[in-house]
N, C-alpha and C positions, 0 to 999 in steps of 0.2 A: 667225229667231233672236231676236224681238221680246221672247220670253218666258224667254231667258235670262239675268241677272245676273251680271255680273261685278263683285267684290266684294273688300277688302283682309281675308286670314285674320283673325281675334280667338280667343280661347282657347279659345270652344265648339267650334271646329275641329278642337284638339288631336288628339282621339279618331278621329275621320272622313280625317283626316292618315295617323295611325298605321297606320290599318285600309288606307286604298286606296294609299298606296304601298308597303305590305307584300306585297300583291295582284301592283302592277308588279315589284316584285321577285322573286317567286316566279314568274312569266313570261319574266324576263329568265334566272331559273334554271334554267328547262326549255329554255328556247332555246338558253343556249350556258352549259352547267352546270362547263367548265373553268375559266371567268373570273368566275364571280359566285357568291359565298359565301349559302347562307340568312340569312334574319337570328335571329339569336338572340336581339337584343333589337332596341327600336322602332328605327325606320327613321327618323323627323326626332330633332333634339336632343331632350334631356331638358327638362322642362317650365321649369325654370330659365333653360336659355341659349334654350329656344324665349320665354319673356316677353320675352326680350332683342331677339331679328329681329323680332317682334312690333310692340316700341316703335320701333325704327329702320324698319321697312316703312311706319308710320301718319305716321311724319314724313317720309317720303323721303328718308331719312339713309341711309347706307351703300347697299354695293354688290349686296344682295340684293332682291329681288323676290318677292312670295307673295300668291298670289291665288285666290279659292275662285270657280266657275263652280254658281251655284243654279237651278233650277227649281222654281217651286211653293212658295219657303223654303225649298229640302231641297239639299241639298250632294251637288252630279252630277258636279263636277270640281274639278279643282287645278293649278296650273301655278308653279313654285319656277323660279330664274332666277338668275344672280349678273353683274353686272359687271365687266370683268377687262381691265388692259393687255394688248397683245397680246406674243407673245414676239418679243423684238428677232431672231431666227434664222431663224423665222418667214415673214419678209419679208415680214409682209402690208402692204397699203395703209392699213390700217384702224388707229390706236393704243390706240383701246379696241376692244371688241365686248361682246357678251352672247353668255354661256355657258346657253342653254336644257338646265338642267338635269335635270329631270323635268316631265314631262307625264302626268296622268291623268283618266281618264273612266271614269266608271263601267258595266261591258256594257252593260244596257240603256239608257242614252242613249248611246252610240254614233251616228253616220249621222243627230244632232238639230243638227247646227253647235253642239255643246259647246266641239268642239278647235279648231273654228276660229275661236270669240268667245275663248278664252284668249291663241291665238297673235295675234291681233293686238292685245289687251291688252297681251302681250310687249311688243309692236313700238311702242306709244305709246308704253311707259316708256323702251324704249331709245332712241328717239328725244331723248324729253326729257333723258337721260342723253349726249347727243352722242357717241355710240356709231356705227360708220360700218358694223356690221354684227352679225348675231344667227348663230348656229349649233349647234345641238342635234347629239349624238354619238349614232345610231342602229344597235343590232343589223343587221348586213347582210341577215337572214332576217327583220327584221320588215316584214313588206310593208304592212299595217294601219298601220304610223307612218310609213313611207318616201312611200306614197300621201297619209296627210295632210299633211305639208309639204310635197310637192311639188305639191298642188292649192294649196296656199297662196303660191305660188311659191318656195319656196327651191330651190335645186338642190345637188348633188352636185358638191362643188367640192373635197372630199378622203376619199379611203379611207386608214383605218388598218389599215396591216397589224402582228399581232401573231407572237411566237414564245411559246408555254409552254416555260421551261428543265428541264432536267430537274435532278436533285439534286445528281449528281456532276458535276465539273470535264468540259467540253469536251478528250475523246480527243483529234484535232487538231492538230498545233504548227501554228499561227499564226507562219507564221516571216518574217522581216524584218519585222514588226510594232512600233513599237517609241510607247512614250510620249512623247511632247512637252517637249522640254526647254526653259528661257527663255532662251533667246537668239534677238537678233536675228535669225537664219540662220531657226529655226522661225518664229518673227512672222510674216517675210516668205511664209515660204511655205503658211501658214493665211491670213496677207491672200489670198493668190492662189487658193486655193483654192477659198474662203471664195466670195470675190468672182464669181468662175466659176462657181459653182453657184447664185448669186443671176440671175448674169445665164440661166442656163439655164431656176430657174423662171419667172422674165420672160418669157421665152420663151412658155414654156406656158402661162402663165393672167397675158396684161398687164393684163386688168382685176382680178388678184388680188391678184400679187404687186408691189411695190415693189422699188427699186433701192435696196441698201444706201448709206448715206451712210461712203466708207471711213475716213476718219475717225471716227465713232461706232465701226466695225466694229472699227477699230485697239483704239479702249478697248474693248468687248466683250471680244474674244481675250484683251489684259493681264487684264481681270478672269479669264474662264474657266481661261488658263493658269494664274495663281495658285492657283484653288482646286481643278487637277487636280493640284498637286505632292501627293502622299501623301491625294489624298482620298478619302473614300468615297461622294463625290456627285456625281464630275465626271470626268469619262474622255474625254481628249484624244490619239489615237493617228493615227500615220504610218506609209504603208505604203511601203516599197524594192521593186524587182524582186531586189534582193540588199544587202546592208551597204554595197555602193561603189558602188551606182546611185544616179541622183536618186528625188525624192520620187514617187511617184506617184497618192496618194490620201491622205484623212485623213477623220476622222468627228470630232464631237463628241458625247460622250450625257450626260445628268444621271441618277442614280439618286435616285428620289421615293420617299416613304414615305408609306403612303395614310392618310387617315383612318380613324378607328375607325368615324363613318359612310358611309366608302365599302361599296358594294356589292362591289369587287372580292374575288376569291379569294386574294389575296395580298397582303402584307404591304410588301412593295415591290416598285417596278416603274421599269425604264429607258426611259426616254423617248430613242431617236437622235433629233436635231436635227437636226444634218447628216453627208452623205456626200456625200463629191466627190472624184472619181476625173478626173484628168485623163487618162490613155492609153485612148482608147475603144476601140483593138484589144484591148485587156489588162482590158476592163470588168470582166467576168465575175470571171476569175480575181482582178482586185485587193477587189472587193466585195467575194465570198465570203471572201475571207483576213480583209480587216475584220472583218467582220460574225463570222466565229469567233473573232478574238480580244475583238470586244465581248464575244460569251457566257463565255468564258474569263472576263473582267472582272466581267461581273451575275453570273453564279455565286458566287464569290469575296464578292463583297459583299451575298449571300444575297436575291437578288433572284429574283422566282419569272418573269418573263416582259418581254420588249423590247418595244415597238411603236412605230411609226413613223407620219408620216403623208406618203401619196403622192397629185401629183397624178393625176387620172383618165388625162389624156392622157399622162402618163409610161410608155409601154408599157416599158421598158427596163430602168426601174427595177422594176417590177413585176414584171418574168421575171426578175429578180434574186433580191428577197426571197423569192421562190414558190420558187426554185433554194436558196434557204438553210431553203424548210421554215418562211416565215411564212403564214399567211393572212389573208385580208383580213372582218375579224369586225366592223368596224364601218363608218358610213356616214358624215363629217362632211356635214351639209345646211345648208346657209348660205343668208342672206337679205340683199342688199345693203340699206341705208336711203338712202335721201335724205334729207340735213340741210336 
């Protein structure tokens, strides 16, 4: 890799930008053509707010990243990057991370260690950036990008499974479903819930996930419940085995509104956070009843598709979501750092 440069983008890039992740995108379009829109226009910012990441990338200001991979002087790759808190629901260990958000190489330097002089480029900045971990969101069929990070060591530490909605309202009654109201009575039993499901991904992946601190968790919930009274961004529901049983599950989800340079094929999209179902005899059934009445809800709020993110070893949940008709379309590949 002696004769590869790794180098901070400048404006003669623009064009070379334009051109090769337009390229990745038209691949990403054939690959899973329900979830990713062509682009109709260029693919990075417009040359205005691109002079702007420009100036912030040359001083090491902000939370972006952008770096051109040269041979010969001639521009063979590119690798774009953002830094980001992690989601407090989340429970990961980690309070920042990098969001590796494209990577490209051009075919024929392919199999030259192009991707692999970018990604550990990545991996200095995010370092420097005290970032406790890096993770790129990968096509589940792309085996070509799933192989290079995992020769680079990251691994598969979460699958996203998604649902496409269809137009009209979810047939359905979602019944004893019901929204989250503030009172202490629901508090308490979102802490509980909440808390349960922390400890279970603990469970699964101790060197991933963290233990909520319940007091952070408490403010959490007070904010979330506030902004799911009458909202269109936040959907806080509790499931009954009937009106006069106790609680037996509850989710959380945010509905997001993409960017105008998102690749996505939709215009907004729900993100579930959490689900936590405390009667494990009743899993199935109390899930499935959720998870209908979320779609009931993203419909409603003209949301084209749900996805969630599961861990690998969560068998359970996974014969869940697959049972409600999600699949699992992409790969999170993460890369622990040491500070």
């Amino acid at each position: 890799m002696s004769d590869i440069v790794i180098r901070d983008a400048g404006f003669k890039d623009y064009g070379f930008l334009c051109v090769a992740f337009s390229e990745v995108n038209a691949q990403h379009c054939e690959m899973r053509p329900g979830l990713y829109r062509p682009l109709r226009e260029k693919s990075i910012p417009p040359i205005e707010k691109y002079s702007g990441l420009l100036a912030l990338n040359k001083l090491g200001l902000g939370p972006y990243f952008l770096r051109i991979a040269e041979k010969g002087n001639k521009p063979v790759g590119a690798v774009f990057a953002q830094s980001k808190k992690s989601n407090f629901m989340d429970s990961l260990k980690f309070p920042a991370q990098v969001y590796l958000d494209n990577i490209v190489v051009l075919p024929k330097h392919r199999e030259e260690g192009v991707g692999e002089a970018l990604l550990d480029s990545t991996k200095q900045w995010a370092v420097k950036k005290n970032c406790g971990r890096i993770y790129a969101k990968i096509v589940a069929s792309n085996e070509g990008s799933l192989s290079l990070f995992r020769n680079a060591g990251y691994r598969e530490d979460q699958k996203v499974m998604g649902k496409v909605l269809p137009l009209e309202k979810a047939k359905k009654e979602a019944l004893f479903v019901r929204d989250v109201h503030p009172t202490d009575e629901d508090r308490e039993l979102l802490h509980q819930f909440f808390m349960k499901e922390n400890e279970y991904r603990c469970t699964m992946q101790p060197n991933f996930h963290a233990p909520f601190d319940p007091v952070e968790l408490e403010k959490k919930l007070d904010s979330a419940i506030g902004e799911s009274l009458g909202s269109r961004t936040t959907c806080m529901q509790i499931a009954h085995d009937n009106e006069y049983c106790p609680a037996i599950g509850a989710l959380l989800a945010q509905s997001q509104e993409r960017s105008n340079l998102s690749w996505s094929a939709f215009t907004r999209e729900v993100s579930l956070d959490v689900l936590s179902i405390l009667s494990q005899d009743r899993f199935e059934r109390t899930g499935l009843r959720l998870l209908n009445s979320l779609e009931k809800w993203a419909i409603e709020k003209d949301s084209g598709r749900i996805y969630t993110l599961v861990d690998p070893q969560d068998i359970k949940s996974m014969a869940l979501f697959k049972k409600a008709d999600y699949t699992v379309d992409h790969i999170n590949m993460g890369l622990v750092l040491d500070r």
